[in-house]
N, C-alpha and C positions, 0 to 999 in steps of 0.2 A: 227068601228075601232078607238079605242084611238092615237090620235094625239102623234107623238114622242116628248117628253119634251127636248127643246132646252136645250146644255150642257152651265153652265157656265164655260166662260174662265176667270180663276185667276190669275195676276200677281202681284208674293212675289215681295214688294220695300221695305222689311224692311234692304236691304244692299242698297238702292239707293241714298243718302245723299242728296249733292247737285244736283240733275238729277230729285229728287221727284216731285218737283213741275209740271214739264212738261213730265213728264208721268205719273202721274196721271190724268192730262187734257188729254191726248192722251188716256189711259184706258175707262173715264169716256165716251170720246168721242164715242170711239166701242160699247160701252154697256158693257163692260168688270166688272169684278170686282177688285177693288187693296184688296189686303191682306199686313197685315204689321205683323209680331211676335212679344209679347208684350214684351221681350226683346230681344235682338241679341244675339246667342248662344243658347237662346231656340227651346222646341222642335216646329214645323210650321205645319200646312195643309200643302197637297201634294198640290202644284200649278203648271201651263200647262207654264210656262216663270216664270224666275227670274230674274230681273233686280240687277245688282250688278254695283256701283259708283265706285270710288276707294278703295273700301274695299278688301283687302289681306286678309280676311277669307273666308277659302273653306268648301263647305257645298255637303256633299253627296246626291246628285239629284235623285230622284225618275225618273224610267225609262219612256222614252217616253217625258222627260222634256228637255227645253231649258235654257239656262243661257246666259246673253248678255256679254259675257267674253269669251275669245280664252286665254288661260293659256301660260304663257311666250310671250307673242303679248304687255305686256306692256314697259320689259323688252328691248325689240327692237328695240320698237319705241324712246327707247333715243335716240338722236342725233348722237352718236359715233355709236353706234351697228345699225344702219340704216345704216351709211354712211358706214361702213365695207361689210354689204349686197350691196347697191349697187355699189360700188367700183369691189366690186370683180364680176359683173355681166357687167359692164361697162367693165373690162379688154378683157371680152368675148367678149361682144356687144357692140363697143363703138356708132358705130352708133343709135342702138335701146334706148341706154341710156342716150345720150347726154340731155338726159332733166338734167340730174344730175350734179350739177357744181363742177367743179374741187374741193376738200377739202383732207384737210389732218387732223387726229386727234393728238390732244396735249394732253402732254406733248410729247408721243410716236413716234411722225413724225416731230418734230420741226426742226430738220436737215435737212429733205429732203424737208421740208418746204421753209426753207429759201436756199437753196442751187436754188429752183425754182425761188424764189424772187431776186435771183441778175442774172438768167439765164433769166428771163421775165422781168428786170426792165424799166419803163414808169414812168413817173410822172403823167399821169392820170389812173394808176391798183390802183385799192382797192382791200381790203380784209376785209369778216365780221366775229366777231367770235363772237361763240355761246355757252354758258357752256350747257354742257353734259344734265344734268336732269334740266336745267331750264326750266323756262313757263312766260312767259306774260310781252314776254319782257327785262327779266332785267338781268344785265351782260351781255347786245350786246353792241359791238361799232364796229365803221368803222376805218380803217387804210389805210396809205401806203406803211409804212417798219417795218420789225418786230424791226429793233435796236431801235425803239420808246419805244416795247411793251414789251419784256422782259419777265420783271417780271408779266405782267398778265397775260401769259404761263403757269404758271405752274399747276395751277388749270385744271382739265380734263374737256375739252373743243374740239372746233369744230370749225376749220378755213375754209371759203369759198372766191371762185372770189366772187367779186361785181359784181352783175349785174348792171351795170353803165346805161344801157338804155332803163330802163323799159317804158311799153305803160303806156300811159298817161290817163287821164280824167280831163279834164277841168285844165287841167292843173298841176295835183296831181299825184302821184305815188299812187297803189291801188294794193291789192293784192286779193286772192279769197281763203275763206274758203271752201272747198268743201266736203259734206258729201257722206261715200260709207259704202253701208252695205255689210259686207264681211258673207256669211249665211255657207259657207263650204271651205275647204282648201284642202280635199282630196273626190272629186274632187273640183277645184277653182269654187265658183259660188258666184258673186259678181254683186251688181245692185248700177250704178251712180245716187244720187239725182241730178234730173234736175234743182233744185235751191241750192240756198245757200249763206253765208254772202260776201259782198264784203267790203271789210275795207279800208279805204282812208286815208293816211296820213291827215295832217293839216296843211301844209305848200306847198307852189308853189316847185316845184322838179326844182333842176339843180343838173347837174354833181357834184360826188364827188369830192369836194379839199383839200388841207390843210385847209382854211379857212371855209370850213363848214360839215366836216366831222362829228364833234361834235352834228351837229344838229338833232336829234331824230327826231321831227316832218316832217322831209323832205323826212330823209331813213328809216326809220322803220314803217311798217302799223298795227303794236302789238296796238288793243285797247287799251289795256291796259294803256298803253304810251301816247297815243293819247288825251282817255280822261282828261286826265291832260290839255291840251290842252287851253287856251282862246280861242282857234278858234273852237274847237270843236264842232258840232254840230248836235245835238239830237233832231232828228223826227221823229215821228209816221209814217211820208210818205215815200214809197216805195222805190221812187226814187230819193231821195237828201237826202241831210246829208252826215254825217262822216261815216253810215253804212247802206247799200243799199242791194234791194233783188237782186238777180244775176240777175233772168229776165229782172227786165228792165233796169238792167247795159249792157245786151246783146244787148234789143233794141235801147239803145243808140250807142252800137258801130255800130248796122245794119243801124242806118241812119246817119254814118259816113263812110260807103260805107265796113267793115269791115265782111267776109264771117263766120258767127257764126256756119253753120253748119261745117267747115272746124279747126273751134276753137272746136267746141265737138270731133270731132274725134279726136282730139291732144288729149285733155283731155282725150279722153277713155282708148288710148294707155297706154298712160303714170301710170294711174291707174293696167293696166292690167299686166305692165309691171313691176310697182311695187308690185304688191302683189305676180306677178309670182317670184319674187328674194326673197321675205318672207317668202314664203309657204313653203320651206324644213324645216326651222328653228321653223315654228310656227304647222307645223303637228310632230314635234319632242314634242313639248311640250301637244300637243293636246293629244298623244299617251302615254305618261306618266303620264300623269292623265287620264287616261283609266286604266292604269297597277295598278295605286295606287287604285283607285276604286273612285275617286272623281267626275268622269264622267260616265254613265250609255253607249256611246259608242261616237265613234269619230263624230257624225252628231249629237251631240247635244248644240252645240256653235252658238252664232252669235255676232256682233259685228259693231258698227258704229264708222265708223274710220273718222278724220277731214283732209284732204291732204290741205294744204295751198301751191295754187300754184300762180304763177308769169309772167305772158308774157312778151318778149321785145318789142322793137317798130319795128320788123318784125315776129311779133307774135307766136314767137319760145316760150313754155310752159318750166316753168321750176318748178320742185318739190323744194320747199324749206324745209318742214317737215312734218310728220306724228305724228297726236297727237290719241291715242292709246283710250285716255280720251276723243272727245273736248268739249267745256263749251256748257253747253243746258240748262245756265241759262238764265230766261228770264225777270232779273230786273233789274234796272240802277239808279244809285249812282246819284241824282239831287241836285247841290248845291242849297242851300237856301240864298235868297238874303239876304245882309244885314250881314247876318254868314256866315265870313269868315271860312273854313275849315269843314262846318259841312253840310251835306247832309241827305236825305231821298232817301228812296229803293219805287222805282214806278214800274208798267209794263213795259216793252218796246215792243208797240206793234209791231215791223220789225221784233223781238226775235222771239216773238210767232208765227207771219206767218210763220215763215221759219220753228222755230223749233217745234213746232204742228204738222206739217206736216210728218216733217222727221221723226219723231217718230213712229208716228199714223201708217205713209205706212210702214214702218219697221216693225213694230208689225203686220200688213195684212200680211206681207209676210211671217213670221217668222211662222204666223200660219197656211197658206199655205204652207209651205213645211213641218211642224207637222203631216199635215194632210196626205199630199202624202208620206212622207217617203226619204229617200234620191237617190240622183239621177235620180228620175220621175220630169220632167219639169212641172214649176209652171204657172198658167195662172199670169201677171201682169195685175191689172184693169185699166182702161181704164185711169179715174181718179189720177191713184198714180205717184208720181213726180221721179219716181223710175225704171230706165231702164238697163238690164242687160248689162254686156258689156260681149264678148265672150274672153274666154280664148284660145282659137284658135289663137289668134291672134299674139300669140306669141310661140308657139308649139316647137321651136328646143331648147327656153331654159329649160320647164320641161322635153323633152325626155335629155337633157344633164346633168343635175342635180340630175334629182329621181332616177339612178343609184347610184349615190353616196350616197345620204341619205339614201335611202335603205341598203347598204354596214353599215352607220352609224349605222344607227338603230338596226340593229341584233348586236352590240357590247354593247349597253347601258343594265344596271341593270335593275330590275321593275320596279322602280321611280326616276331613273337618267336620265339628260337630256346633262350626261357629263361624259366622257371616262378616266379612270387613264392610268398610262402608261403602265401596264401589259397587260391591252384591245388594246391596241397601238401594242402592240407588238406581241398580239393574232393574231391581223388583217394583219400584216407583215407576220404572218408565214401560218397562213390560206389560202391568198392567192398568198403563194409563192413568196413574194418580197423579202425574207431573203433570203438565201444570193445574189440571182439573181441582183436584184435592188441596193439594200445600204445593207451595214456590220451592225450588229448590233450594232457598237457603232454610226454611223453613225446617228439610228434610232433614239436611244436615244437624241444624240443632236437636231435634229430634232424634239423631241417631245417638247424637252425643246426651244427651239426657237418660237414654234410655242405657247406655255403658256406666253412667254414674251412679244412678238410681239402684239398679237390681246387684245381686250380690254374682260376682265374675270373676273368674279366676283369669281374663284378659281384660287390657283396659281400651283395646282399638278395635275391637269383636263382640258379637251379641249373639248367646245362645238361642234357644228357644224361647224359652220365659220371655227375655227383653224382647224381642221380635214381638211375641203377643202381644207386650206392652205399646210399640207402636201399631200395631197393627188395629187392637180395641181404644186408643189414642185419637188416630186416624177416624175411624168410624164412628168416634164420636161425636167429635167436632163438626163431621160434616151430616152424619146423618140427625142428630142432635132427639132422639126417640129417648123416651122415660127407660122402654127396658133395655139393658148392657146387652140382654141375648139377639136384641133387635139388632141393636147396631151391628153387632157384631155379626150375622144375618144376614142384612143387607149387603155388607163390605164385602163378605165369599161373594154373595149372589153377582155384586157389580164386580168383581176381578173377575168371574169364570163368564160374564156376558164383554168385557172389553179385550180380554186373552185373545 
């Protein structure tokens, strides 16, 4: 009997940019094959995974195939439309969400911003603000009063509390990069890398003041920033330096008498809970590149998300941001003595442990659920750094949400991911809120409130978010109940009983 000839698995990197390098060591590593297309836009081999960088070209996938991309999941993770998702899941759950710190988006909220700022005024509150689509740092500063900052409002940005008392390390403020492979969204099935990067400021941390608010190296732990740095410092070894493997950032807090298993469950939540406030918005998008035919069906996505998050020094977790992209580069900028401003590109072996890893078990698993199909639970191997966390965990906010996307989604076009006002106004008489609920002029304003209000990249169309906004609007006004879950409650309960 002829032996069955092993299948080769291929994965297309000719959309992987900067990401190539380290997965193709993670490919090579499997025994895998990488494929590249000798131009981009040409036609390719059929391959089992597609690794796509920040490349915005969509490529029609042969069935049965994966792509590391969740379509409109980049979009979100801006800064604003993050903090709009969680904001509005926070007004539900404020306790389930307090990991998320108070923020308001600019220019848009700058009123009710500062009207907070002389209703909380302290001499030691800060505030950090963050521009909208930036990365690695640049355009953050620290404050104390907006009449300072004015004019660098106007730019679309993202104002936060300070966390004024973050946990320490030897003295240093340190934040945690943390990798999560999100493998499906309908149903949520997401596994925590059990490692990942921890970043340490370069300077000794005290409270923020007038006098050293300015100081980047103290509050900010953006690499990026940091390496700039004289104090900087770049080693091979695991556990010191300016960037360290989590584990034994973990074991150093375990023999500072700190409960690590108690710090994972934080982190799991928090993950869980995030992605549960994403999931309407990014199965909206998932499902429109289904319609458009871009994707072969809704289980053929995955994606490695980087959550940067933040403890206090009562080791309350706090999400700072979601990068949709993160860096899985794994070489570093070495200045050369002698030549000032001129460097060479070397390994960084801490880069590679970490992200070798993440990668490598990302792609086991990726292939592993290829293999099963969707929804058939996957074995994790003994070996992968890679644990699922259960969406269970947070259960009353997808039963209170997937009614409403649902409601959403039978409104959109075949490859609209956004409502005009006529579908607005379909949806009012569909299920009976005209004239019941609000008059029709009523609606209208309301439609239009809700395209100015939220942040939109159209201004005669309303995605998901806005939608919610009239929709938790609507149920409040009429059902007028103390809790937002109620209202909101009700209003499924009365559209699926008038439908």
């Amino acid at each position: 009997m002829k032996k069955k000839k092993k299948k080769n698995i291929k994965v297309d990197l000719t959309l992987a940019r900067s990401t190539g390098p380290v997965v193709e060591m993670s490919v090579c590593k499997l025994n895998w094959k990488c494929y590249r297309a000798p131009l981009v836009g040409s036609n390719r081999l059929p391959c089992q995974i597609y690794w796509h960088g920040l490349s915005q070209e969509e490529l029609v996938l042969p069935k049965g195939s994966y792509v590391s991309k969740f379509y409109g999941l980049g979009d979100l993770c801006h800064k604003k439309s993050l903090a709009q998702v969680l904001n509005r899941m926070k007004e539900l759950f404020p306790e389930e969400y307090s990991f998320h710190p108070s923020c308001w988006l600019l220019p848009e909220e700058y009123e009710q911003f500062y009207l907070h700022t002389q209703e909380h005024s302290k001499p030691n509150k800060f505030y950090i603000v963050k521009p909208d689509a930036g990365s690695q740092g640049e355009g953050i500063f620290i404050f104390s009063s907006p009449k300072d900052k004015v004019s660098l409002f106007a730019n679309p940005s993202l104002v936060q509390e300070y966390i004024s008392n973050p946990l320490l390390l030897e003295g240093t403020k340190f934040d945690i990069r943390l990798y999560v492979l999100l493998l499906s969204v309908d149903p949520l099935e997401a596994y925590v890398s059990r490692t990942g990067m921890v970043r340490f400021c370069t300077q000794d941390y005290h409270k923020p003041s007038k006098k050293n608010a300015h100081l980047s190296f103290m509050h900010l732990t953006n690499y990026s920033l940091n390496k700039r740095s004289d104090e900087y410092q770049h080693t091979d070894e695991p556990d010191t330096g300016s960037k360290r493997i989590l584990t034994h950032v973990f074991e150093d807090l375990e023999q500072l008498g700190y409960d690590t298993d108690l710090l994972w469950e934080k982190i799991d939540t928090l993950v869980v809970s995030t992605l549960q406030a994403m999931s309407p918005d990014v199965m909206i998008g998932v499902h429109a590149a289904v319609r458009k035919g871009t994707l072969p069906s809704t289980n053929s996505c995955f994606q490695i998300l980087g959550f940067d998050l933040l403890f206090d020094n009562k080791t309350n977790v706090y999400l700072l941001e979601v990068n949709s992209h993160p860096s899985l580069g794994i070489d570093f900028d070495e200045p050369i003595p002698d030549k000032p401003g001129v460097t060479k590109c070397i390994l960084s072996q801490v880069d590679i442990d970490i992200k070798l890893a993440v990668v490598s078990d990302a792609l086991k698993l990726v292939r592993r659920r290829q293999l099963k199909g969707p929804g058939i639970p996957i074995e994790i191997p003994d070996e992968s750094i890679y644990k699922r966390v259960s969406p269970e965990l947070m259960q009353e906010q997808l039963t209170l949400l997937e009614p409403v996307a649902d409601i959403f989604r039978q409104l959109l076009k075949r490859e609209s991911v956004t409502i005009g006002s006529s579908a607005f106004r379909s949806f009012l008489r569909t299920y009976k809120l005209t004239p019941a609920l609000i008059s029709t002029a009523g609606a209208d304003l309301l439609f239009l409130k809700a395209t100015r209000s939220y942040v939109s990249y159209e201004t005669n169309a309303i995605n998901f978010q806005q939608f919610y906004f009239t929709f938790y609007t609507l149920a409040r006004s009429h059902f007028k109940k103390d809790s937002k879950v109620e209202n909101i409650s009700l209003l499924v309960e009365y559209c699926l009983n008038k439908k």
